[in-house]
C-alpha positions as CSV (number, residue, x, y, z in Angstrom):
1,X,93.5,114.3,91.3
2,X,93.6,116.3,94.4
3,X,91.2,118.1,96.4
4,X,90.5,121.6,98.8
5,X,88.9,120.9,101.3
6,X,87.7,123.5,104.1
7,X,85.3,123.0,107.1
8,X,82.7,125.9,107.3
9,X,83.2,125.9,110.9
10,X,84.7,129.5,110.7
11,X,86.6,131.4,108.7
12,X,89.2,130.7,106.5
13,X,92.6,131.9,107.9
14,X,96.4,132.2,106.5
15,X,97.1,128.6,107.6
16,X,93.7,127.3,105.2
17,X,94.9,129.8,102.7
18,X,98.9,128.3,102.5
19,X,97.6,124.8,102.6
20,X,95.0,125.3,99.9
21,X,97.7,127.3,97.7
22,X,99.9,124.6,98.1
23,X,97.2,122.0,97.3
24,X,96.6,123.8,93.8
25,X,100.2,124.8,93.1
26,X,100.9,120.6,93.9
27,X,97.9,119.5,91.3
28,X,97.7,122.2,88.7
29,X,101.9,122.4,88.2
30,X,101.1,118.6,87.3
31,X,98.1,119.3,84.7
32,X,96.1,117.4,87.3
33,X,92.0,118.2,88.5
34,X,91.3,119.7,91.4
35,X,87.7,119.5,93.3
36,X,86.5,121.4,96.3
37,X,84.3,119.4,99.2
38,X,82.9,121.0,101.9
39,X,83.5,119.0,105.2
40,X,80.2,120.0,107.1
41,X,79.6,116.7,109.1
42,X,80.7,118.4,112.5
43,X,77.1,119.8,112.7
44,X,77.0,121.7,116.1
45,X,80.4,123.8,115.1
46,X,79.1,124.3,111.3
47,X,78.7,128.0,111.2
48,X,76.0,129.8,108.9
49,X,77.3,131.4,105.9
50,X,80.6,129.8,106.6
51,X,80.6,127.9,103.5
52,X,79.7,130.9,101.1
53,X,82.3,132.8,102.8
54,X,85.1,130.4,102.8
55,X,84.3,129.8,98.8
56,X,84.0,133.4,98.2
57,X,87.7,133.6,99.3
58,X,89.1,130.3,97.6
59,X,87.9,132.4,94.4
60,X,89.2,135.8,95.6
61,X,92.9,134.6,96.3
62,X,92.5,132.6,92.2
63,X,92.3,128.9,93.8
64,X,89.8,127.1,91.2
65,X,88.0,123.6,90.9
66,X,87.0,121.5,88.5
67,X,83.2,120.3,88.6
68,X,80.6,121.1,91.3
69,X,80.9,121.4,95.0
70,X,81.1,118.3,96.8
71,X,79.0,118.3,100.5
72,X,79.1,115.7,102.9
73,X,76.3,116.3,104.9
74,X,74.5,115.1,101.8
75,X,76.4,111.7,101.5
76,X,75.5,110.4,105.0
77,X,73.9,106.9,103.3
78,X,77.3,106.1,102.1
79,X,79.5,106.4,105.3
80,X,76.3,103.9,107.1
81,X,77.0,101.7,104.4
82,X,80.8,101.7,104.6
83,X,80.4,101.5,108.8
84,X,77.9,98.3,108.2
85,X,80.1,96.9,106.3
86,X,83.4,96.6,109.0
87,X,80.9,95.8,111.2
88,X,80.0,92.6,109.4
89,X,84.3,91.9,108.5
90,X,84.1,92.0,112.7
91,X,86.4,94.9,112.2
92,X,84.2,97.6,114.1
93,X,82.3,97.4,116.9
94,X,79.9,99.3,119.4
95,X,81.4,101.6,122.2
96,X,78.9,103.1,124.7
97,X,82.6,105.0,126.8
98,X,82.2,108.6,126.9
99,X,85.2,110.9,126.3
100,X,85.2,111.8,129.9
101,X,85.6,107.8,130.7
102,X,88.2,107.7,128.2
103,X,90.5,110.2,129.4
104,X,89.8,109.0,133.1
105,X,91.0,105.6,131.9
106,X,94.2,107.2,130.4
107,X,95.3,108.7,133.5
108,X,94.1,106.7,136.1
109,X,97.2,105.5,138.3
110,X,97.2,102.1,137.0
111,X,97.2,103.1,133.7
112,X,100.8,102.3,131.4
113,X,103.1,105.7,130.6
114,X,101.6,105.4,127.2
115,X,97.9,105.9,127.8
116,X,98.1,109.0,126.2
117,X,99.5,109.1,122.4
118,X,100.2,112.1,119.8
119,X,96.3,112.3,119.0
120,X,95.1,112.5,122.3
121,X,94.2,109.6,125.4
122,X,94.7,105.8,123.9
123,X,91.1,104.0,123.9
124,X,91.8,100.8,126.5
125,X,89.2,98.3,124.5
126,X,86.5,98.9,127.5
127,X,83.6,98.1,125.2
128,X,85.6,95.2,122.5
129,X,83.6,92.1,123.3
130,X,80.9,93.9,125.4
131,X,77.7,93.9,122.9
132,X,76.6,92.3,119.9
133,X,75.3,95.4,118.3
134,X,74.3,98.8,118.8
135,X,70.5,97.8,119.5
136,X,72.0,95.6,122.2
137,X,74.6,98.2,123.9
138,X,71.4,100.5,124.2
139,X,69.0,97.7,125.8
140,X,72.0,96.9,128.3
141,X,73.3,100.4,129.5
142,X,71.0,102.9,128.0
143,X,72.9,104.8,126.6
144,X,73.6,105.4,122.2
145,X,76.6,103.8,121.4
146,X,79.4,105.3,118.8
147,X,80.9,102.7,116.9
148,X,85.1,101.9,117.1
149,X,87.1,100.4,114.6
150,X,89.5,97.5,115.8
151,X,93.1,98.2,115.8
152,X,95.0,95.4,116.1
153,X,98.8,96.9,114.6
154,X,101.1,99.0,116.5
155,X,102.4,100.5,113.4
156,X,101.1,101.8,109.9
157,X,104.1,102.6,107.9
158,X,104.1,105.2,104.9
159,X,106.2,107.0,102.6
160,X,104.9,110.6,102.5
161,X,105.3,113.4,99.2
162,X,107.1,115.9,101.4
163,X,108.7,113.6,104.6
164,X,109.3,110.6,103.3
165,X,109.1,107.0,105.2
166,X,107.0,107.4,108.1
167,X,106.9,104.7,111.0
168,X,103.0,105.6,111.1
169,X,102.9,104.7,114.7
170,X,98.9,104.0,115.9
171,X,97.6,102.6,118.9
172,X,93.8,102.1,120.3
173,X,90.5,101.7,118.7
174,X,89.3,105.2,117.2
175,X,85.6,106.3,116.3
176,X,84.1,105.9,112.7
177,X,80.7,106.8,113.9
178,X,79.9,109.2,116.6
179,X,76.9,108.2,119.0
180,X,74.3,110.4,117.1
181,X,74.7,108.3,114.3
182,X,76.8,110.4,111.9
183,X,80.5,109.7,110.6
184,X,83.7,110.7,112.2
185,X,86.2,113.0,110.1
186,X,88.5,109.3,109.8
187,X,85.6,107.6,108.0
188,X,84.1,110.7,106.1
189,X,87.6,111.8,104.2
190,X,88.2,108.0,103.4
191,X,85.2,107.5,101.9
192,X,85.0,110.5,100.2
193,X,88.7,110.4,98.8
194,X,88.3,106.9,97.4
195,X,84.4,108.0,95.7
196,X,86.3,111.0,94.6
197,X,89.4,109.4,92.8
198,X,91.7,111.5,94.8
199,X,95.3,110.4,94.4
200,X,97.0,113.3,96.6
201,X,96.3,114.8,99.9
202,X,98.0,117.9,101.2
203,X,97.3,118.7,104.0
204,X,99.1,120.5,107.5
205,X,101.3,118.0,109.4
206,X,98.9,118.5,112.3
207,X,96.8,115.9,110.6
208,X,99.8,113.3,110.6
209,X,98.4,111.1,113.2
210,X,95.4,110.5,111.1
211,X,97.2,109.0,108.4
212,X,97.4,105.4,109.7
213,X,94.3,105.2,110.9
214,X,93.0,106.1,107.6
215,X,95.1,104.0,105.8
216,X,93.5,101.1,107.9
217,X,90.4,102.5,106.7
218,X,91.6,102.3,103.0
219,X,92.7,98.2,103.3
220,X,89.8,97.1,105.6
221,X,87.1,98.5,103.1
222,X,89.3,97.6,99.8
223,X,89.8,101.1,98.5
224,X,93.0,102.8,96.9
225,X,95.4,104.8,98.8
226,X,96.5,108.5,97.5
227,X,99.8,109.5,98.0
228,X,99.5,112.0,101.9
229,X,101.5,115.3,101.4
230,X,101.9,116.9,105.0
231,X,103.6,120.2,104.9
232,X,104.4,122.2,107.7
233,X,102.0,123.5,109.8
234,X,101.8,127.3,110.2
235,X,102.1,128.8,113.6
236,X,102.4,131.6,116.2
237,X,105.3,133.1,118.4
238,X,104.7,130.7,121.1
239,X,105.1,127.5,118.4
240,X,101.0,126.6,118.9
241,X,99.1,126.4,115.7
242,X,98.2,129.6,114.2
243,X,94.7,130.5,116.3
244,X,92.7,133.6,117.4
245,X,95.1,133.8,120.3
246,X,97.7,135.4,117.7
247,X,95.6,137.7,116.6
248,X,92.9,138.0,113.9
249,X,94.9,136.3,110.4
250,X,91.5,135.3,109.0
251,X,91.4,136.7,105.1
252,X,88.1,138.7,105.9
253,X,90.3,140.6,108.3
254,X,92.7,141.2,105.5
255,X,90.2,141.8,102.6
256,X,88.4,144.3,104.8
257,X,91.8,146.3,105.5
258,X,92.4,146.5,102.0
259,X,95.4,144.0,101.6
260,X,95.1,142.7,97.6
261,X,94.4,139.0,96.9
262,X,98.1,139.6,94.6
263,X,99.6,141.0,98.3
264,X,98.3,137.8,99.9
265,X,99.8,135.4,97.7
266,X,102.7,137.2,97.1
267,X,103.2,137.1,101.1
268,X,102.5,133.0,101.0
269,X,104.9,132.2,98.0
270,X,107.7,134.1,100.4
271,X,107.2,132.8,103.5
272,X,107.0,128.8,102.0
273,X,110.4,129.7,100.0
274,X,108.5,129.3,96.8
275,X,110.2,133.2,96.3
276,X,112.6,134.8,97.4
277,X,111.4,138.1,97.8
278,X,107.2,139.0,98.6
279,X,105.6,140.9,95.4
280,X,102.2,141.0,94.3
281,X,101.7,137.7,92.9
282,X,98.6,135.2,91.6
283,X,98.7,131.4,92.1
284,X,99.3,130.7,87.8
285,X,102.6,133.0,88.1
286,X,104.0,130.2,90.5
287,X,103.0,127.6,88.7
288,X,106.0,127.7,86.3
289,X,108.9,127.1,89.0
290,X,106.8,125.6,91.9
291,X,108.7,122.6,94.0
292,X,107.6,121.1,97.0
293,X,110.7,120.9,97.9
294,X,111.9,124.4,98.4
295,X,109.8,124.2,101.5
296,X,111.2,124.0,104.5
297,X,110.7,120.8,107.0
298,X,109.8,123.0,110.1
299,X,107.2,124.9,110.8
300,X,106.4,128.3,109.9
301,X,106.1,131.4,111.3
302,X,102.6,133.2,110.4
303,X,101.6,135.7,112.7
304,X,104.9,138.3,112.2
305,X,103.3,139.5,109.0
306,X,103.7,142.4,107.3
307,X,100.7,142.4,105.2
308,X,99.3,145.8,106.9
């Protein structure tokens, strides 16, 4: 069981399009089902019409889904639920620090070398201890409190479907609930994943850091782990992930300049090795000979196209 997943907080570009064509070339060569969810918790970036659009071109490039379209903004019960519950294993607790505080803390001169890790500045536990619930971090300081989950390994380890063992190195408390009250992405996609069946996620490499502290997630609430798939991430001249800086490589942009959904994929299956040369393709004509591991480990080059 695998799943696409987009956000509808823009458009989808060539890097959602590779990782989504992989994601149904991994499940479908395996006779496997496929669902789509729409990840729409990150309310103040969720763009109107974003999610017609971005299922308007899953169909137009021949990606398909089993079932009905899964929301998360609709599941919001579940993800209170699942946050109660670490709070009452003493496994997550309230943190009134705002980012600012956080990254202060990081780089203050006392701080150790490490204060900043691969995902961004280390949480230093200001708030473990503090309060006895969120009602009670409010009454003290005043302010809403997010809630943290405790983190008390250094190391997650892993065996990934594309790179293999992973040390699944993790360090400080993260976020499973923001201060407004709704999940964070960790939470969400664990909770979702588990209700869902989901036994694979692909996903970009960019995501790799997450992977421990979702696997956390997984053990502390008792829920099975899918196999993570992280394939390389697609990027621009200047080895940054493929963004607006490299030009426009959204598929509106391409459907409106009358590049073929055939052209598209065609383009894809070349530059992921899946082929050696780019013709006019559809996802089911890859099916046949797709393997994961024709791709290569390192990332890949997406804004030298030659789709116009």
């Amino acid at each position: 069981m695998g799943r696409l997943a987009p956000s509808p907080t823009g458009v989808l570009h060539l890097g959602n399009a590779r990782t989504f064509l992989l994601a149904w070339l991994s499940v479908r060569s395996l006779g496997g089902t496929l669902l789509l969810r729409i990840e729409d918790i990150d309310g103040p970036r969720v763009k109107a019409g974003a999610t017609e659009q971005a299922i308007e071109d899953l169909r137009w490039l021949g990606l398909d889904w089993q079932g009905e379209v899964f929301v998360q903004s609709s599941r919001r019960m579940l993800y209170r639920a699942a946050t109660q519950r670490l709070v009452d294993l003493g496994l997550a607790y309230p943190c009134i620090c705002t980012r600012k505080e956080v990254d202060e803390a990081a780089s203050a001169p006392h701080a150790d070398i490490s204060g900043v890790g691969s995902d961004g500045p280390i949480y230093p536990g200001t708030c473990r201890g503090r309060f006895t619930s969120l009602d009670d971090a409010k009454q003290q300081t005043g302010r809403e409190a997010a809630l943290r989950f405790r983190v008390d390994a250094s190391e997650v380890p892993f065996v990934d479907g594309f790179r293999g063992a992973q040390i699944g190195a993790i360090a400080g408390d993260f976020v499973i609930q923001k201060r407004d009250g709704g999940p964070a992405y960790q939470l969400a996609v664990v909770i979702d994943d588990a209700a869902q069946a989901v036994s694979e996620v692909m996903r970009a490499d960019d995501l790799l850091p997450s992977t421990p502290r979702q696997l956390l997630l997984y053990r502390a609430l008792g829920l099975p782990e899918p196999m993570f798939v992280h394939v390389p991430l697609l990027i621009g001249k200047d080895g940054l992930r493929l963004a607006k800086r490299h030009g426009d490589t959204s598929l509106r942009h391409f459907r409106e300049r009358g590049v073929s959904a055939g052209d598209l994929v065609g383009y894809l299956a070349k530059l992921c090795g899946l082929r050696d040369s780019q013709i006019a393709c559809t996802p089911q004509d890859l099916l046949a000979e797709f393997d994961l591991r024709k791709l290569s480990v390192s990332a890949m080059r997406g804004d030298d196209h030659e789709l116009l």
